[in-house]
GULOLO-498492 format. One record per residue: residue in one letter; x, y, z of N, C-alpha, C, O in turn. Coordinates in pm, whole numbers, plus 50000, padded with zeros to 5 digits. Last residue first. Layout:
! GULOLO-498492
AXYZXYZXYZXYZ ...
END
This chain:
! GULOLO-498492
X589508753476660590668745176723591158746076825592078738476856 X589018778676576587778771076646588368757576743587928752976849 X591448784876470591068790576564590098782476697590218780776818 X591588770676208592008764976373592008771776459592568767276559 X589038780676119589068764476133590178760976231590058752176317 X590178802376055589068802876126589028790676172588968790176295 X592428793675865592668799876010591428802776071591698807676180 X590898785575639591848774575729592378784775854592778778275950 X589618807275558588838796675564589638787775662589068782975760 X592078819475449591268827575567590058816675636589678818175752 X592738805775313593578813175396592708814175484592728808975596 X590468807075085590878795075162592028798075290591998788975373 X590978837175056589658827375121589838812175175589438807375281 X593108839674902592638844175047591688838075133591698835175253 X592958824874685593858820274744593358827874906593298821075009 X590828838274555590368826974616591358819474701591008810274776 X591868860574520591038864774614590518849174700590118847174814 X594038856074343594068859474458593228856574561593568851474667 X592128849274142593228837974188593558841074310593488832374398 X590958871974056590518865774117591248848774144590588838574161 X591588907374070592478895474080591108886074092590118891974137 X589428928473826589528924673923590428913273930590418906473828 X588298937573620589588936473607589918931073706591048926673690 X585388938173572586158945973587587578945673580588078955373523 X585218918173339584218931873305585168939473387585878947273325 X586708895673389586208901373260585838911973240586028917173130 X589268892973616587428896873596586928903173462586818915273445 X591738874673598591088883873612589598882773589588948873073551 X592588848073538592838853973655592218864573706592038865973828 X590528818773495590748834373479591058835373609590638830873716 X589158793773536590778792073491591228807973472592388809473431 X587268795973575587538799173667589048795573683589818794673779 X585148827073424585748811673393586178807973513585668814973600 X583018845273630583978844873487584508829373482584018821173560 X580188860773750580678850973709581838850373604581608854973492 X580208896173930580128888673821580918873873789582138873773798 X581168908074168580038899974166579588886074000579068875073981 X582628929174151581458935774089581008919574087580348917373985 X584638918374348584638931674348582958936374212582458947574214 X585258890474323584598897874466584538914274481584438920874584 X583598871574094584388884574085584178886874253583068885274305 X583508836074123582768848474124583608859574196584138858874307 X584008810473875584388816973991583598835374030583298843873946 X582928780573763583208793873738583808797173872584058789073961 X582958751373800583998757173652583728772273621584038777673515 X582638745374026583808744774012584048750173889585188753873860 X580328762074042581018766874112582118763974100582978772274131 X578708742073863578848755773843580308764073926581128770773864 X578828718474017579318721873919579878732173806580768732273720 X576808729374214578208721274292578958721174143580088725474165 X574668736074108575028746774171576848740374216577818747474242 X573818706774015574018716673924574758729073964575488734173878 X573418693574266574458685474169574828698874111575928703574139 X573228709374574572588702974445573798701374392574888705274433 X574198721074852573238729874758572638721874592571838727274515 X575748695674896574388701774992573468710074921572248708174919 X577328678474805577168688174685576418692974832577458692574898 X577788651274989578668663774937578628670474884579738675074860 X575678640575065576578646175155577528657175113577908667475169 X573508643574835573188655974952573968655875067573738663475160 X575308629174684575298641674625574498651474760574778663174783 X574528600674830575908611374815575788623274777576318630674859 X572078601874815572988604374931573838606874942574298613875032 X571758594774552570978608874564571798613874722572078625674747 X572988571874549573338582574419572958593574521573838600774569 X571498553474695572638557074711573078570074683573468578174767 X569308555774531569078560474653570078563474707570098573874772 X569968541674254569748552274263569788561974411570208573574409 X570748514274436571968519974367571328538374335572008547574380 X568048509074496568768510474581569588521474574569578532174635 X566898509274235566198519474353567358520074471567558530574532 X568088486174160568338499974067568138507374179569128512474231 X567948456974209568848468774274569058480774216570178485974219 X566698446774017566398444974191567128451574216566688454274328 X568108449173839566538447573797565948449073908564768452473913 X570828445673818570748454173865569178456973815569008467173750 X571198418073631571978417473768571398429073811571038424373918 X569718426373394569208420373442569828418273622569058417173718 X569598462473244570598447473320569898441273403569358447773493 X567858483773204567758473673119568608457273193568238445473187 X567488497573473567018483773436566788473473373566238462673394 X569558514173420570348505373487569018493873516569278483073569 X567978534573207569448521373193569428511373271569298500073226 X566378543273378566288533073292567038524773229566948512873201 X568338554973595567518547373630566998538173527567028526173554 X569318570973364570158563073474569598554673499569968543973450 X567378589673278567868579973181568968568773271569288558173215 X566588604673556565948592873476566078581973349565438571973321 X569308617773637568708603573708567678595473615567758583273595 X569688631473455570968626873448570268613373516570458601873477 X567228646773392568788642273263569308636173291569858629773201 X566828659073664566078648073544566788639773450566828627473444 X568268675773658568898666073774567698648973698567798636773690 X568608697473540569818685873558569308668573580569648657173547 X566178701973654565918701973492566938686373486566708674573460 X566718710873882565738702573871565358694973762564588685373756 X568198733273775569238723173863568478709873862569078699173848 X566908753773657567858745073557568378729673692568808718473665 X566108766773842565098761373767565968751273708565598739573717 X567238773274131567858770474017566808770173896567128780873844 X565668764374393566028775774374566988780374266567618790674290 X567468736374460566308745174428566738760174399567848765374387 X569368710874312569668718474342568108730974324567678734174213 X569158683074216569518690174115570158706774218571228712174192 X568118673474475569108665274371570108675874328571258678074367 X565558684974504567128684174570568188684374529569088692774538 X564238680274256564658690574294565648693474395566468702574383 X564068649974277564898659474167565388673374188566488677974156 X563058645574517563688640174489564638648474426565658653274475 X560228656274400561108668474525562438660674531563318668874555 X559538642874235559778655374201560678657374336561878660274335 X559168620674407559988617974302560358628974203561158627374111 X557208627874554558098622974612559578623774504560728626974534 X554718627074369555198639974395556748639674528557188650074578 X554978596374302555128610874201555478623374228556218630474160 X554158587174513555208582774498555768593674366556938597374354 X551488592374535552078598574622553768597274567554518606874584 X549798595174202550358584874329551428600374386551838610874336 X548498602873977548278607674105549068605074217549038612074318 X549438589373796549548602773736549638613473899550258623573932 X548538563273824549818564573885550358581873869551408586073918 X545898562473744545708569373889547368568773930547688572474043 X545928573973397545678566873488546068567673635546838577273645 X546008575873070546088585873207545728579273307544508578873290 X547318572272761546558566872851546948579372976547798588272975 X549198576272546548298569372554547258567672638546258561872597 X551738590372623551398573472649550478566372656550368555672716 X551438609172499552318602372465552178588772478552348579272402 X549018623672650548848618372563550038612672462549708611172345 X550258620772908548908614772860549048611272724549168599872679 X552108641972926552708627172944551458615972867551678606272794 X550848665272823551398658072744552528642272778553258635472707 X549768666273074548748663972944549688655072804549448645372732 X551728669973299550888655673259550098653973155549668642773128 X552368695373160553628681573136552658668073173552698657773105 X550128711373234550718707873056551798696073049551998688972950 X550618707573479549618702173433549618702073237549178694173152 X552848722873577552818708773597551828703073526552088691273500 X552088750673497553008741473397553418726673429554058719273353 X549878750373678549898753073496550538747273411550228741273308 X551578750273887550618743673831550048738273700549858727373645 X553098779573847553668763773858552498749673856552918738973813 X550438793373852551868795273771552248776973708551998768773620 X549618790774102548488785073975549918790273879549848779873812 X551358798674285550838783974309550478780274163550858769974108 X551888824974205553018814374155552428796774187552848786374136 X549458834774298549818834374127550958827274097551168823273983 X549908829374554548888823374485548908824174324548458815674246 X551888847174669551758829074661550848824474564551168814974492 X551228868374532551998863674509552048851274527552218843474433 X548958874274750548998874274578549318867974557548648857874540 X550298871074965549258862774938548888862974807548518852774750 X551758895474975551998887275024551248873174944551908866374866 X552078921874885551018917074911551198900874875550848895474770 X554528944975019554298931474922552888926674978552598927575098 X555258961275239554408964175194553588956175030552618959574963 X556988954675396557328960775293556258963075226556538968875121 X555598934675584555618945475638556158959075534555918970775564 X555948915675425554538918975400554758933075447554308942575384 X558818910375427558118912275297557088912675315556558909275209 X558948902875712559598916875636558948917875547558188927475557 X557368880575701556608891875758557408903775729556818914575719 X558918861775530557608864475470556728882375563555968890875517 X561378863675437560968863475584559628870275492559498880075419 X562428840675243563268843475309562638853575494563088852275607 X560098842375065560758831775125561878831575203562308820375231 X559488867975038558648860275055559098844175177558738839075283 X562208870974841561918877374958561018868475059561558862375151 X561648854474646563118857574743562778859174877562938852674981 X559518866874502559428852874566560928853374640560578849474752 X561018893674443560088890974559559508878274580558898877474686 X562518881774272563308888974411561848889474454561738880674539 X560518871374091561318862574156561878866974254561968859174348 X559348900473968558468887574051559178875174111558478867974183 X561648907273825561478913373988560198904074048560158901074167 X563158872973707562778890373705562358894673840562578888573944 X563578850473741564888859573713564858873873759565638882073808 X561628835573740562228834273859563328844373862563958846773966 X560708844473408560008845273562560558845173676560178854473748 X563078829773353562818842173307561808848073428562178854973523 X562368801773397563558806973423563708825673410564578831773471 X559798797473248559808797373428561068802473505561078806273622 X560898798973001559508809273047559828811273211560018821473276 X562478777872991562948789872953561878801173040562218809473124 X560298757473038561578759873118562278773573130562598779373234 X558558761472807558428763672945559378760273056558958760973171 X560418754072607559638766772573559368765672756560268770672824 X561688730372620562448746072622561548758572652561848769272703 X559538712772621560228718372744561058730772763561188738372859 X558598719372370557798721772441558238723672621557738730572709 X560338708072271560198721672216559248731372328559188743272356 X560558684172345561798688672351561718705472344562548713472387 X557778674272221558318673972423559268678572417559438680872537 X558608675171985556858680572094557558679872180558048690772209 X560488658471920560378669671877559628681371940559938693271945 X559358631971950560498636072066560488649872024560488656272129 X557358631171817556838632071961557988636372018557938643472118 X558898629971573557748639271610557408640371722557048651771753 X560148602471625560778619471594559878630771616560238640571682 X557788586671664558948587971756559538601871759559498610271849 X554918592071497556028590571514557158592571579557688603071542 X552288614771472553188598971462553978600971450554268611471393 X551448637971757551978634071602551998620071608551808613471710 X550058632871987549758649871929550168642471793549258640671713 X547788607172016548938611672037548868628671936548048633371858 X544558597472200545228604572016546888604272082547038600872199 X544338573572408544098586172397544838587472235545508578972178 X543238546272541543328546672369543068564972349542058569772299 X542188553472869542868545672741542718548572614541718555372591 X541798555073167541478555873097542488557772938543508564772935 X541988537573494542088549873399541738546473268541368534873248 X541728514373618542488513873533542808525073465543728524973384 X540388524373852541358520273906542528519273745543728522173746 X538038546373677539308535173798539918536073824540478546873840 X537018559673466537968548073461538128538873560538308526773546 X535708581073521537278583773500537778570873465538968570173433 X532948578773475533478588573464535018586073397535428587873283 X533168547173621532078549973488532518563273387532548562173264 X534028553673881534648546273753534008544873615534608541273513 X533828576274112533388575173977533498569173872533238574673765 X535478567874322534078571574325533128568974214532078562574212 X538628571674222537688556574244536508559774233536038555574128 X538118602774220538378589174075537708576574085536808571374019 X538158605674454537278607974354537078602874257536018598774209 X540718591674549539388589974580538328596374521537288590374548 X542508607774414542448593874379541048583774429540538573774379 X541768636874543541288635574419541668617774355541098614774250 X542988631374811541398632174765541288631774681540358623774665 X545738623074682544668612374751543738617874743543048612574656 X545978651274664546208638974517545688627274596544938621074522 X545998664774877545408665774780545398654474705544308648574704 X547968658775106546358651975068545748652474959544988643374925 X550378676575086550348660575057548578649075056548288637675020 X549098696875163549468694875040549548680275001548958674174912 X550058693875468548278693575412548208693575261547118689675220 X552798683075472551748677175495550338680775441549598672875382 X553328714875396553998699675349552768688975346551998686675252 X552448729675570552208731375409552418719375359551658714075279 X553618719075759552358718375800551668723875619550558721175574 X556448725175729555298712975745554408708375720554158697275673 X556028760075618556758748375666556228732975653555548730175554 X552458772975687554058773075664555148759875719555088752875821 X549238781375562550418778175673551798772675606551988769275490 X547568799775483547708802875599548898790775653549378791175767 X547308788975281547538800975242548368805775422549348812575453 X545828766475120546688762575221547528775975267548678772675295 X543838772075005543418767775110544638765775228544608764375351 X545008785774814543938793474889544018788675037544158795075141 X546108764774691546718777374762546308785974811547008794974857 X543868747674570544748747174683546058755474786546618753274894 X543278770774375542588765274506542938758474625542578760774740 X545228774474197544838786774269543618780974415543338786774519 X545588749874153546808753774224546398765474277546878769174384 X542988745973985543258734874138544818743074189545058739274304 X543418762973789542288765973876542758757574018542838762474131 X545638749273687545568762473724544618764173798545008767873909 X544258728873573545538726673689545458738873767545248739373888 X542898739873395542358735673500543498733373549543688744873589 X545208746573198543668760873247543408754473391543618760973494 X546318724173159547148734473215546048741773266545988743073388 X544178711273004544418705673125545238715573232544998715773352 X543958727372811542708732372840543238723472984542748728073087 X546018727272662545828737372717545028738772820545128747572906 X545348699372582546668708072670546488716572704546808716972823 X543018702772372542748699972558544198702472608544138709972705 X544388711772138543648720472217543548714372395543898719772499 X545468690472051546548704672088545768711272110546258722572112 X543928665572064544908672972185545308684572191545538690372297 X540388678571937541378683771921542888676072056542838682772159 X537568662372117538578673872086539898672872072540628667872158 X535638645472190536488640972051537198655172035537358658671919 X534668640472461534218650772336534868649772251534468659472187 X536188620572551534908615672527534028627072478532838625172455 X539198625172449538518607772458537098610472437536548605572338 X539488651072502539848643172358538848629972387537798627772327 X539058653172797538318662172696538738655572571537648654872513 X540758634272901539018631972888538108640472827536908638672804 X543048638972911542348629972809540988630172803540238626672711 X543248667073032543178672072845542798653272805542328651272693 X542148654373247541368668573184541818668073072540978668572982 X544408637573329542678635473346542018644873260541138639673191 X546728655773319546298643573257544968636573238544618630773136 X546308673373488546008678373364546108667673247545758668973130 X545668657473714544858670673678544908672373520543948672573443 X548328647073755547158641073750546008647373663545568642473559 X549828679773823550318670573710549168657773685548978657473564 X548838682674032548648696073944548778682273765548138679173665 X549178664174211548168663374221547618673074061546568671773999 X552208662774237551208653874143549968654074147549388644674090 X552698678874448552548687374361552088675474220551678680174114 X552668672274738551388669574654551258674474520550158675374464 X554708685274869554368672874859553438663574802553378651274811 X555878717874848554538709174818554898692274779555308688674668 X556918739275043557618728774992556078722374982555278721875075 X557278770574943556608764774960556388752374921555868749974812 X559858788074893559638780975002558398770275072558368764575182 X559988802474629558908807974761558888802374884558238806974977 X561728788674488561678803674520560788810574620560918821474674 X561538761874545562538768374605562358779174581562918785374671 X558478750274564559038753374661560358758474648560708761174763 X557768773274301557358770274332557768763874562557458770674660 X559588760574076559078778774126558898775974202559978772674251 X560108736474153561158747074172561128753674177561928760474241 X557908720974002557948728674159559398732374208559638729774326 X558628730673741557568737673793557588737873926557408748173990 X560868717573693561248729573690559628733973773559728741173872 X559328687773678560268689173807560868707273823561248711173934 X557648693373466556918688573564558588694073728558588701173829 X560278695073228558868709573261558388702373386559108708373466 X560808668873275561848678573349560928692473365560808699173468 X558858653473209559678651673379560658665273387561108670273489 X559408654972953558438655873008558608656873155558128667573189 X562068645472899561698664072886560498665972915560138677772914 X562388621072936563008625373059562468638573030562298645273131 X560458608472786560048610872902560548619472958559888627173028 X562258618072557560578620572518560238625072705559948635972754 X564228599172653563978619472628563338619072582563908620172473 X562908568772582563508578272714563738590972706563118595672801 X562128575472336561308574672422561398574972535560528579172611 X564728578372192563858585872152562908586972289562868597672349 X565778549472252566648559672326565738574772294566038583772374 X564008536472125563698533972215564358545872314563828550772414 X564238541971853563118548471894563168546772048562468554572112 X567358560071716566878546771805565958550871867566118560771939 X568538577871564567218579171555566548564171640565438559371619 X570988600771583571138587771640569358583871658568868587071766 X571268625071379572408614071359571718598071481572038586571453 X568558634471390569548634371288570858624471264571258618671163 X568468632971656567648625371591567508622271471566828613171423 X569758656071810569668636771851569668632171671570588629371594 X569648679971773570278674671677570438657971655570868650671566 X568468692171988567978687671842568288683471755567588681871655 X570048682272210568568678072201568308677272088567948666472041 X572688696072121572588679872106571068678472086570638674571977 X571648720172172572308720372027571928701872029571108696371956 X571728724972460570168724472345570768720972201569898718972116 X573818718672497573018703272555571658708372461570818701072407 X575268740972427575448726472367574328715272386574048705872311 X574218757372594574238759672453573938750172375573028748472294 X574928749872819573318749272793573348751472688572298747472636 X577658749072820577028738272826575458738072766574938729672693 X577618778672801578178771572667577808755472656577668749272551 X576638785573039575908787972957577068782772822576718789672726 X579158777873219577678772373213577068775773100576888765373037 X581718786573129581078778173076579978770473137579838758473115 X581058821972960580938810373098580408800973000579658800872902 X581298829872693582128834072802582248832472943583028837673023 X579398823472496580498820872549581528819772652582338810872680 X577218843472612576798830172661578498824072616579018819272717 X577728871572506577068868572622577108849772707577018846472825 X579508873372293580238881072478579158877672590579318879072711 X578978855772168580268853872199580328861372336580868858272443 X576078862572093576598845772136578118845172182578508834572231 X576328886572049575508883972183576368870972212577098868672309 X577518880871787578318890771899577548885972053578198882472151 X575808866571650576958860071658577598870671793578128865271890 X574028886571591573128873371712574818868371746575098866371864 X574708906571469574498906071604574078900271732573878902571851 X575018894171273576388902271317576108903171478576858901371573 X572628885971138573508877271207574458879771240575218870171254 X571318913471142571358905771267571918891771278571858885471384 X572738918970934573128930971065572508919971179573078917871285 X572088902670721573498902970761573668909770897574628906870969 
END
């Protein structure tokens, strides 16, 4: 009784009381509750994918929006752990719910290596030399078709469970669990110093941050968890193959992460939810079979003319408002500040005041 007195009190004064977190309440309440009331395997197998894509798109959100280290190659982490947990099941007959792990271990090793290598540079030039990886390693692959497969990859992997519900169950539990983790991480004092880092890397060395650590335990971090989302894309679908690698993969993360908004974990998450069941919809119609990529490309241009900071951060803002006296988020239908008392109708009536006489000043 004392702790359902006290889970119900947290749930009212902590997460009621914005409605961001009453959304996240709800959208985890729906996830599990799909499948109880609406058990269509096919609508199952789109959120199967989209919570696989979304742990893969939160990982390089640690990653380039808290540290700034924009990786263009981050399918290379995600390939990795598709190759490694099938080929440890396929041709040692192990366990999946062991090789997941064991593809995340190695991702990890390749994010602590390619962050080695790429340690020394910034901007671009991170961009670009990141962007090789997953081609050298598609050329290794080819090298070895006897090894990896090919060109066709490799096939007839275990699935973790049978059955639709079960698999959507794995990937739903399995995204909370490392979404939540990476959100908590980016929250705590190892995130103000990815802040930092990314904001002027030589203040924050000259502070005496060891600089290079840090990149490198958030490289193999976010790795880790890109490479558990290709293990378990693998073994959902059976198979692992060189599209795990394609350039067009790690294009299609940073995509999301815009989208959604960086430097969020949740915005990348959004931004999955909303574009990849979109995108599959709009191929079930035969009139829009040739024009999805377009109509999606559109989508993503609007939201970076008019959201700039992301879909998720542009939504937030309209349904909260922030205290200008202790900072704190409250509704944004409040006049006051929950905690302190503060006007905040006022304050936003000033700001736009004050927003439109700078504007004709400049006039």
């Amino acid at each position: 009784m004392y702790w359902a007195q006290r889970a119900w009190s947290q749930l009212r004064n902590e997460v009621l009381v914005l409605p961001s977190r009453t959304l996240v309440l709800a959208w985890l309440l729906a996830l599990l509750a799909l499948p109880l009331a609406y058990a269509d395997p096919y609508v199952l197998r789109i959120l199967t994918m989209t919570c696989i894509f979304a742990i893969f798109a939160a990982s390089w959100d640690l990653l380039a929006g808290y540290t700034g280290q924009v990786n263009f190659g981050h399918a290379l982490f995600f390939g990795v752990g598709a190759y490694t947990s099938g080929l440890l099941s396929l041709r040692l007959g192990i366990a999946p719910w062991a090789t997941l792990w064991a593809g995340a271990a190695v991702a990890a090793v390749f994010g602590l290596a390619s962050g080695y290598l790429c340690l020394r540079l910034r901007g671009s030039y991170l961009s670009l030399a990141t962007l090789a990886f997953p081609l050298i390693a598609l050329g290794l692959l080819f090298a070895f078709p006897d090894f990896s497969g090919g060109e066709l990859g490799i096939s007839g992997l275990r699935r973790l469970t049978v059955g639709p519900v079960a698999n959507y169950y794995v990937a739903v539990v399995a995204m909370l669990a490392v979404v939540f983790t990476l959100w908590a991480i980016a929250d705590s004092r190892f995130g103000l110093v990815l802040h930092a880092i990314r904001d002027d890397e030589v203040a924050a060395r000259a502070s005496g941050i060891n600089t290079p650590r840090y990149k490198l335990t958030v490289f193999a971090i976010s790795a880790a968890a890109a490479g558990l989302s290709g293990a378990l894309f693998a073994h959902y679908l059976r198979v692992a193959g060189p599209s795990a690698l394609e350039v067009g993969l790690s294009f299609q993360v940073v995509i999301w992460g815009i989208f959604g908004g960086v430097a969020t974990i949740y915005g990348p998450v959004a931004a999955v939810f909303v574009l990849y069941p979109m995108t599959e919809w709009l191929g079930s119609f035969r009139a829009f079979g040739e024009l999805r990529l377009l109509i999606f490309a559109v989508i993503v241009l609007l939201v970076l003319l008019f959201m700039p900071r992301g879909f998720a951060p542009w939504m937030r803002d309209k349904l909260e408002a922030v205290c200008p006296r202790c900072k704190q988020r409250n509704g944004a239908w409040k006049s006051a500040c929950r905690l302190c008392g503060a006007g905040l109708k006022a304050h936003a009536s000033q700001s736009k005041v004050s927003g439109a006489e700078r504007l004709v000043g400049h006039q």
